[in-house]
MMTF fields as JSON, N, C-alpha, C and O atoms, coordinates in Angstrom:
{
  "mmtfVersion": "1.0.0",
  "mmtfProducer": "UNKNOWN",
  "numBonds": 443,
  "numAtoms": 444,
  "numGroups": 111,
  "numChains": 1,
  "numModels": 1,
  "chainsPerModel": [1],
  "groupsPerChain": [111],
  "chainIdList": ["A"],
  "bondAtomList": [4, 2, 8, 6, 12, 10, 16, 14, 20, 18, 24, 22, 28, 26, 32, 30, 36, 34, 40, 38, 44, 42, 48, 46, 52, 50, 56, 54, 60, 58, 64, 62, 68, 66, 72, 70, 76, 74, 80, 78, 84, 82, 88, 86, 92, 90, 96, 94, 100, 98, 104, 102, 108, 106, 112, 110, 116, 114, 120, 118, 124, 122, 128, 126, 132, 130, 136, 134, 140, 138, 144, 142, 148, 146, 152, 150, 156, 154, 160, 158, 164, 162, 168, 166, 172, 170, 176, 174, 180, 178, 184, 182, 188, 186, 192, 190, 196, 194, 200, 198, 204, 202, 208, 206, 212, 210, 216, 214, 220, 218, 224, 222, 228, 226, 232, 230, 236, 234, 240, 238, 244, 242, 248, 246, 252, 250, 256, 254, 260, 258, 264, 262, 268, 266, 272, 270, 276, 274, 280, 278, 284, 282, 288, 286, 292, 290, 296, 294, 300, 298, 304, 302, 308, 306, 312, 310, 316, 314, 320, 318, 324, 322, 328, 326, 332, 330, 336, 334, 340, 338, 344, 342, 348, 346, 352, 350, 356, 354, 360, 358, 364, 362, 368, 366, 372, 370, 376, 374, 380, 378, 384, 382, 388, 386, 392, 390, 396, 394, 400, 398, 404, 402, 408, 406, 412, 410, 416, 414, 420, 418, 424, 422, 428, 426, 432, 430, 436, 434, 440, 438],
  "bondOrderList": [1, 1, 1, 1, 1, 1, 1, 1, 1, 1, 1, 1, 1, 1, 1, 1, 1, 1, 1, 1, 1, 1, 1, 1, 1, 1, 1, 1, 1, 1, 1, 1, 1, 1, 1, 1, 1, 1, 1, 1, 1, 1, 1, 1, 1, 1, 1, 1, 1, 1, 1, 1, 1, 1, 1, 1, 1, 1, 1, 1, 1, 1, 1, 1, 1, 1, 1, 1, 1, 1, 1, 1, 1, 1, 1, 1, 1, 1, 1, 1, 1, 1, 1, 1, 1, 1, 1, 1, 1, 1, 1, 1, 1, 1, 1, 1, 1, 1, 1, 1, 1, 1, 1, 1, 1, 1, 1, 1, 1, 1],
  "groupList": [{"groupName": "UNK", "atomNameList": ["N", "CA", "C", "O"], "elementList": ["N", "C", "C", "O"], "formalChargeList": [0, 0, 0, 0], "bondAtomList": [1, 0, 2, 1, 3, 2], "bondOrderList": [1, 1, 2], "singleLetterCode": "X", "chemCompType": "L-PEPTIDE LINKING"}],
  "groupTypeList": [0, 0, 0, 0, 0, 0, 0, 0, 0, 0, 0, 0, 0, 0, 0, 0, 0, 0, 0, 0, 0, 0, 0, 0, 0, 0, 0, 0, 0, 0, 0, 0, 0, 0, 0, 0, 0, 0, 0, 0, 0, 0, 0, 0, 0, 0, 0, 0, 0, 0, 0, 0, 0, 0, 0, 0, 0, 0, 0, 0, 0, 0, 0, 0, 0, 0, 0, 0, 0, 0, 0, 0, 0, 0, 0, 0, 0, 0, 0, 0, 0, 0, 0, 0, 0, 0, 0, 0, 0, 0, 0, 0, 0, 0, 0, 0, 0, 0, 0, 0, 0, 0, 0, 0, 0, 0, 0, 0, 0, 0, 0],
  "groupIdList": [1, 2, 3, 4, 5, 6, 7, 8, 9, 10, 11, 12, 13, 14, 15, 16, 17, 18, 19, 20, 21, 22, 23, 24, 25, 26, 27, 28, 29, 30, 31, 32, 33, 34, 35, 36, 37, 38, 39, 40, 41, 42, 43, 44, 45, 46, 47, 48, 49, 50, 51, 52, 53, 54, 55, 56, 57, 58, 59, 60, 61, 62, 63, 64, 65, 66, 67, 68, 69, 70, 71, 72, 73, 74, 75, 76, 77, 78, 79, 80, 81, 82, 83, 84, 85, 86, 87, 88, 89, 90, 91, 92, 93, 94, 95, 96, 97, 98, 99, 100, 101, 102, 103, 104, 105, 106, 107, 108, 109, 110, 111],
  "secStructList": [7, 7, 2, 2, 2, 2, 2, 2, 2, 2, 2, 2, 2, 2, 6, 7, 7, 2, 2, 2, 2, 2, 2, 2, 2, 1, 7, 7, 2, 2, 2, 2, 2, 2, 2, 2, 2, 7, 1, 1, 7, 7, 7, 7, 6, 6, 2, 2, 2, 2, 2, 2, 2, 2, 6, 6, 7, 7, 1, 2, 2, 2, 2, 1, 1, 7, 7, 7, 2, 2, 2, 2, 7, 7, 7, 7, 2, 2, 2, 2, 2, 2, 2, 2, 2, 2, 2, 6, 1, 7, 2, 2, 2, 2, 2, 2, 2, 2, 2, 2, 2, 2, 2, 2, 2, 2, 2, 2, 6, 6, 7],
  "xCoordList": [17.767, 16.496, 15.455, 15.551, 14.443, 13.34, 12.088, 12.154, 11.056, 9.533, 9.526, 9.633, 9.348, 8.654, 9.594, 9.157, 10.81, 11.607, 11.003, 10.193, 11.547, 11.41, 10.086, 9.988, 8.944, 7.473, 7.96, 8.276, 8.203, 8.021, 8.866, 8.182, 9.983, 10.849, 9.991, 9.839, 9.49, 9.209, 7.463, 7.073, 7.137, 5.536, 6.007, 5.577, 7.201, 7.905, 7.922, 7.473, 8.925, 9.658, 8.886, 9.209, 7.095, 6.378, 5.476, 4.804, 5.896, 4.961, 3.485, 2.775, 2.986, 1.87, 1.617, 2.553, 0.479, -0.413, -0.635, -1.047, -0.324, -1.092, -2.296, -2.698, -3.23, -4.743, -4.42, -4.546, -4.124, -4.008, -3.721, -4.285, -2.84, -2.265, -3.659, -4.004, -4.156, -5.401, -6.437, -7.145, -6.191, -7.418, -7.415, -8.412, -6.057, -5.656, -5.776, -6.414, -5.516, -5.234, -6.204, -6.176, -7.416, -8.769, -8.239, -8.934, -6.841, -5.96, -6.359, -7.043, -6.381, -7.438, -6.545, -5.468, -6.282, -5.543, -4.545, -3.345, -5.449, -4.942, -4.232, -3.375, -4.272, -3.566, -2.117, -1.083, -2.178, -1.104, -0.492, 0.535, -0.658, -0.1, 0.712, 1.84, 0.199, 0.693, 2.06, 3.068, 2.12, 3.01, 4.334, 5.414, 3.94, 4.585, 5.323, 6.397, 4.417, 5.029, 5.168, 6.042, 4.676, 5.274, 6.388, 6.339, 7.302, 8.784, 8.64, 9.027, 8.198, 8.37, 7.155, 7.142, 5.726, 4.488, 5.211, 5.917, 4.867, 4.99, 3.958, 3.613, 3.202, 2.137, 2.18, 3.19, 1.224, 0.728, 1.109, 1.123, 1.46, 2.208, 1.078, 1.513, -0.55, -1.139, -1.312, -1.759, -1.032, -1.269, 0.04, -0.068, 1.798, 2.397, 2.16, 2.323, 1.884, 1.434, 0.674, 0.859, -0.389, -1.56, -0.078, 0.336, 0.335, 0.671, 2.357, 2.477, 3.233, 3.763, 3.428, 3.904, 2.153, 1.737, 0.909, 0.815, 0.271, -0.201, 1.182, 1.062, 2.613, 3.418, 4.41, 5.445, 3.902, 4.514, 6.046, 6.915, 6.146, 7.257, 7.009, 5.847, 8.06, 8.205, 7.95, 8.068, 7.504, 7.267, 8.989, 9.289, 9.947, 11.388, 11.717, 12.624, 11.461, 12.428, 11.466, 12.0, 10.154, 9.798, 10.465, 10.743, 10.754, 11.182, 12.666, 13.035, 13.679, 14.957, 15.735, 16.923, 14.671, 15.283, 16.091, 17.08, 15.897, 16.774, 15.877, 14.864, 15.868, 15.229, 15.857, 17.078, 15.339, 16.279, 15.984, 14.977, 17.618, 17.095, 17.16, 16.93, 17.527, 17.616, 16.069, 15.713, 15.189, 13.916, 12.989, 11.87, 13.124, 12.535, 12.764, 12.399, 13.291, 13.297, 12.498, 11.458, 12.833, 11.717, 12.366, 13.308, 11.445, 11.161, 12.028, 11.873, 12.915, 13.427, 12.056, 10.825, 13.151, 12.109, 11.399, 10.282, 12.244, 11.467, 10.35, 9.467, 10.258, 9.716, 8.284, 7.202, 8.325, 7.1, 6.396, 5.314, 7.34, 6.397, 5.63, 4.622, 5.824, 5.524, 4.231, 3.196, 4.118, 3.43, 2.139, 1.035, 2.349, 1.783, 0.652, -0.573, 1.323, 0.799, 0.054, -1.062, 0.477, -0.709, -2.044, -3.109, -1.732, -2.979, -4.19, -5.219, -3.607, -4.12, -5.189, -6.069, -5.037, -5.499, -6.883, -6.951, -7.843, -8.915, -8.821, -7.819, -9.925, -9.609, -9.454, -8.418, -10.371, -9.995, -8.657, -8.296, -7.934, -6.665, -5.903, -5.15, -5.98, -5.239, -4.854, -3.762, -6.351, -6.226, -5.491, -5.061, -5.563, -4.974, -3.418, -2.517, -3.132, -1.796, -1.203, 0.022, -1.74, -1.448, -1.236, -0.661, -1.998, -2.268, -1.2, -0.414, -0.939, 0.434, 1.288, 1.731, 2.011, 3.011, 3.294, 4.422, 2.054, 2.048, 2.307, 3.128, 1.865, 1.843, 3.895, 4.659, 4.108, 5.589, 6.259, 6.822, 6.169, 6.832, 6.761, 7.834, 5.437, 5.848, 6.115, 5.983, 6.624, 6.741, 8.512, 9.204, 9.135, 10.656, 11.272, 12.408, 9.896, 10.217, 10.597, 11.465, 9.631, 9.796, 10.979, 10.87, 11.744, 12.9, 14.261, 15.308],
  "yCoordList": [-19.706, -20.134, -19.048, -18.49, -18.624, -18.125, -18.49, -19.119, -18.001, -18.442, -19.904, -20.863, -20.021, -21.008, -21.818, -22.755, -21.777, -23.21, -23.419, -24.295, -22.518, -22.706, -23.319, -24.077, -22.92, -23.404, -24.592, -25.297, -25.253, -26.521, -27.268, -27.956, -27.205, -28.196, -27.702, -28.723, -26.73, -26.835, -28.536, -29.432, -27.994, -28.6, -30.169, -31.047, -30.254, -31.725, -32.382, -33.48, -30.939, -31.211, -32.327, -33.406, -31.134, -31.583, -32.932, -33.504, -33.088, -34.092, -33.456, -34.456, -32.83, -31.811, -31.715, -31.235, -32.043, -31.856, -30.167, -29.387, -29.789, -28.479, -28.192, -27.028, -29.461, -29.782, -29.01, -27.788, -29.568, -29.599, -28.286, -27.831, -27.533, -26.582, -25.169, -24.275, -25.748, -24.98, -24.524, -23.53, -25.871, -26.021, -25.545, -25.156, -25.455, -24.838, -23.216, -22.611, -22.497, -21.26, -20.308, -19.078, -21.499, -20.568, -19.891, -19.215, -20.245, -20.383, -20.699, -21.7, -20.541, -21.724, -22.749, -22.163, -23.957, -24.526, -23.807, -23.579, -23.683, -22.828, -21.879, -21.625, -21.208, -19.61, -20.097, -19.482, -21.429, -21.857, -22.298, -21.643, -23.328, -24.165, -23.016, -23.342, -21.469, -20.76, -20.362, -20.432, -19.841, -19.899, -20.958, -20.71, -22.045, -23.163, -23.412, -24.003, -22.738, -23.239, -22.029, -21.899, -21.201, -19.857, -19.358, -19.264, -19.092, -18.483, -17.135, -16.827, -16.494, -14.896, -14.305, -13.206, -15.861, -15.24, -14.974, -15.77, -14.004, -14.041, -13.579, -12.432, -14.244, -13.561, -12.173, -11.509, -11.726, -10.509, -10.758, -11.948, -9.892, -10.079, -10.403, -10.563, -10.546, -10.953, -12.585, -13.348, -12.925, -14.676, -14.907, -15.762, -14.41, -15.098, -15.082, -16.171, -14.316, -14.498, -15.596, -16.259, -15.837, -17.037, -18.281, -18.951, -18.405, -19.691, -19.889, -20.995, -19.069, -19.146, -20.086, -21.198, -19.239, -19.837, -21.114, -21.817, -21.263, -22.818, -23.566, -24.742, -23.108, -24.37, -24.255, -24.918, -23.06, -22.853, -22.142, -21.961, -21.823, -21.288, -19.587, -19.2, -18.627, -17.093, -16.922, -17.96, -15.524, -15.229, -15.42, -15.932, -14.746, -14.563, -15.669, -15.504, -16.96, -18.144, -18.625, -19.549, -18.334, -18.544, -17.762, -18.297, -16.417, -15.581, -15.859, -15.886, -16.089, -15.986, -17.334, -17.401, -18.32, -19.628, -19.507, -20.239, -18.806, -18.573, -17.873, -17.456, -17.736, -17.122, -16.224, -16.37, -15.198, -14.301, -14.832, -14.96, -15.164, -16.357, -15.069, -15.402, -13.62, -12.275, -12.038, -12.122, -11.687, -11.483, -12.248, -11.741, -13.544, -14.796, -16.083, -16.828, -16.412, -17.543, -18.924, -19.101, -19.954, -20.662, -21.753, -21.763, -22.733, -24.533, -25.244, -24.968, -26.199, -26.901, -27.443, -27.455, -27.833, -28.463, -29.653, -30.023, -30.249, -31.649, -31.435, -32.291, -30.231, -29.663, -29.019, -28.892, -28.78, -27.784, -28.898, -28.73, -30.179, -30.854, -31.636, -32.163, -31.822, -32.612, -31.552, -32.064, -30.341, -29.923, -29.702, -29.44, -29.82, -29.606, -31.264, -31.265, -32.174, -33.372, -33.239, -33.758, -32.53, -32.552, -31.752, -32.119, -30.496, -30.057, -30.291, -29.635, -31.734, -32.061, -33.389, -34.027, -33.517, -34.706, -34.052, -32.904, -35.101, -34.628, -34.351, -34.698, -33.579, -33.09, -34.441, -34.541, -35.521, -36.422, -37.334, -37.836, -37.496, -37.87, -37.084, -37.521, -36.2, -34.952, -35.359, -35.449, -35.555, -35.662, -37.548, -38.124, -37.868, -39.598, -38.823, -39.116, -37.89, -38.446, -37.558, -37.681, -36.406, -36.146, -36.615, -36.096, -37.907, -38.719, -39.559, -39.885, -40.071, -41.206, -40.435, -40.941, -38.94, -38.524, -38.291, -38.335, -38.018, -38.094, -39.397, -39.425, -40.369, -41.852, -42.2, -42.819, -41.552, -41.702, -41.087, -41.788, -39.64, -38.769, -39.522, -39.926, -39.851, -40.459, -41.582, -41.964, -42.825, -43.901, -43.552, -44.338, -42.353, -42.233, -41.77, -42.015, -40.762, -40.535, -41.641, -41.807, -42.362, -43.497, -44.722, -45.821, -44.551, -45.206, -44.598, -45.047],
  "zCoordList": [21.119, 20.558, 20.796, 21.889, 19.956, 20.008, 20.979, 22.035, 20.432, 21.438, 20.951, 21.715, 19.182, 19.05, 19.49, 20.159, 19.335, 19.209, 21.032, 21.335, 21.96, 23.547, 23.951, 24.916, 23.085, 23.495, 23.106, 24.064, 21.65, 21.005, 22.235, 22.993, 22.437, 23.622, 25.051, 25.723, 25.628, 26.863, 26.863, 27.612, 25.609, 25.362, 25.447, 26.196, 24.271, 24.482, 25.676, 26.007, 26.686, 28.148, 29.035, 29.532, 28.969, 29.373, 29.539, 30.397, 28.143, 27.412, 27.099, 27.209, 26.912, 26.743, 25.553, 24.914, 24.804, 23.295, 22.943, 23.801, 21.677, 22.0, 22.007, 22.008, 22.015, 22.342, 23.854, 23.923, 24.693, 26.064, 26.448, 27.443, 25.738, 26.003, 25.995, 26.768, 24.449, 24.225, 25.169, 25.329, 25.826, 26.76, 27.716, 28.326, 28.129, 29.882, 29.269, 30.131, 28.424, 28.359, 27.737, 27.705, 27.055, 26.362, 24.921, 24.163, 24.741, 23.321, 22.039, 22.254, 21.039, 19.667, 19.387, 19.492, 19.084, 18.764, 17.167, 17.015, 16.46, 15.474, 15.743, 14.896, 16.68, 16.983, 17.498, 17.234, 18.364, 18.846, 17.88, 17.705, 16.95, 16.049, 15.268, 14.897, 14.917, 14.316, 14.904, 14.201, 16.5, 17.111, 17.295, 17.833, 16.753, 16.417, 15.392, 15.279, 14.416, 12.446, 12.031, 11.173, 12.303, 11.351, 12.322, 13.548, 11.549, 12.21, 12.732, 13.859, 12.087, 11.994, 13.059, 13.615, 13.19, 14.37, 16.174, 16.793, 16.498, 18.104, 18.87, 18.583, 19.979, 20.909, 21.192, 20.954, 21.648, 22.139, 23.361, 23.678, 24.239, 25.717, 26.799, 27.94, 26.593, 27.164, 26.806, 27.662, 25.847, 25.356, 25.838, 26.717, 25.639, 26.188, 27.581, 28.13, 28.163, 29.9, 30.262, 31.283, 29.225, 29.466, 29.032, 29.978, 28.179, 27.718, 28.872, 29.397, 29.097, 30.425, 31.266, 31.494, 31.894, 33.065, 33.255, 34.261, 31.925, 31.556, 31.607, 31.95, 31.315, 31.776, 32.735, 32.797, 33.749, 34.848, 34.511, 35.364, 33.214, 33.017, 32.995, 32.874, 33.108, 32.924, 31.582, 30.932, 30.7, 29.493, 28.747, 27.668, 29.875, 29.696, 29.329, 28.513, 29.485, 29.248, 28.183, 27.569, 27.689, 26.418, 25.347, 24.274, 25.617, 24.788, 24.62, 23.446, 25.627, 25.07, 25.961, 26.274, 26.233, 26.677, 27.89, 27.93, 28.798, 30.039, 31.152, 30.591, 31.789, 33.274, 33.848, 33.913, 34.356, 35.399, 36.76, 37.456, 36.895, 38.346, 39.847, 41.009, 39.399, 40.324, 40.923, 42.099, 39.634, 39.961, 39.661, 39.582, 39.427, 39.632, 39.656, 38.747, 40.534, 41.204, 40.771, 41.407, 39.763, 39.336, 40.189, 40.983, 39.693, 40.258, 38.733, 37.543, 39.391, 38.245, 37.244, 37.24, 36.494, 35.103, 35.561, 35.2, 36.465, 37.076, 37.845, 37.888, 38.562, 40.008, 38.886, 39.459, 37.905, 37.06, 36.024, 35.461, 35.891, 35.322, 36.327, 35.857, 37.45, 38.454, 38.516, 38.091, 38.91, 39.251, 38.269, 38.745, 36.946, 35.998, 36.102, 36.227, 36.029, 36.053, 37.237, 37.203, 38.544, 39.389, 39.44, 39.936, 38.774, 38.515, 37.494, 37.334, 36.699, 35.49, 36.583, 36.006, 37.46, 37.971, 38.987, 39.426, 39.169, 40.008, 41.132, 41.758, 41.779, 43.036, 43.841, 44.498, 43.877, 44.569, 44.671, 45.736, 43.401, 42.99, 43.694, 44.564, 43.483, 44.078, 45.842, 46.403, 46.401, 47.893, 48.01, 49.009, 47.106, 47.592, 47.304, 48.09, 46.236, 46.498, 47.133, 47.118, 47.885, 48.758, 50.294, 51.251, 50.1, 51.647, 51.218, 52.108, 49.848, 49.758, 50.228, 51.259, 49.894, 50.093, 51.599, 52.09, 52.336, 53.939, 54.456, 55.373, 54.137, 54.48, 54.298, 55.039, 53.149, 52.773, 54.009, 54.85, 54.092, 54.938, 56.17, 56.618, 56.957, 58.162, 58.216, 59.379, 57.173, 57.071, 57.202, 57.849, 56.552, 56.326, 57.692, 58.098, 58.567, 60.18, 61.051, 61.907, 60.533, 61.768, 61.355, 61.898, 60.687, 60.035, 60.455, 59.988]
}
């Protein structure tokens, strides 16, 4: 698979709008959508860097659907949407569910 097809399933993966996507990366929605529907469009190696890292993925596994797991080491797909959903949440959200996951951890110690 290509960029677009890899963006279109990672955006799916995610569950992620390309509203959303826009928004995290300062992207136009239009510029993306192009990246989407025209076959033959591909980013400039500074936008795939921005749009990558808006989904925690490498430029490499947008570009040719695979990762070099030698010189980079990623987080499963489960582990990057998790993380994605957490940075989408407020700082205060953020600190509760960080206190649930502590409340968990020493609730599983003492068991």
């Amino acid at each position: 698979m290509g960029f677009r097809e890899n963006l279109k399933s990672e955006l799916a993966y995610q569950d992620m709008l390309v509203k959303e996507l826009a928004q995290t990366t300062g992207i136009s929605r239009h510029t993306l959508d192009n990246y989407l529907n025209v076959r033959e469009r591909m980013p400039t190696a500074d936008v795939a860097v921005k749009i990558a890292q808006a989904l925690g993925v490498s430029v490499e596994y947008l570009v040719l659907g695979e990762e070099n797991k030698q010189e980079n080491p990623s987080f499963s797909a489960e582990i990057r949407v998790l993380v994605q959903n957490y940075k989408q949440l407020s700082e205060n959200d953020r600190k509760m569910i960080v206190a649930i996951m502590q409340l968990y951890k020493n609730q599983k110690r003492k068991n």
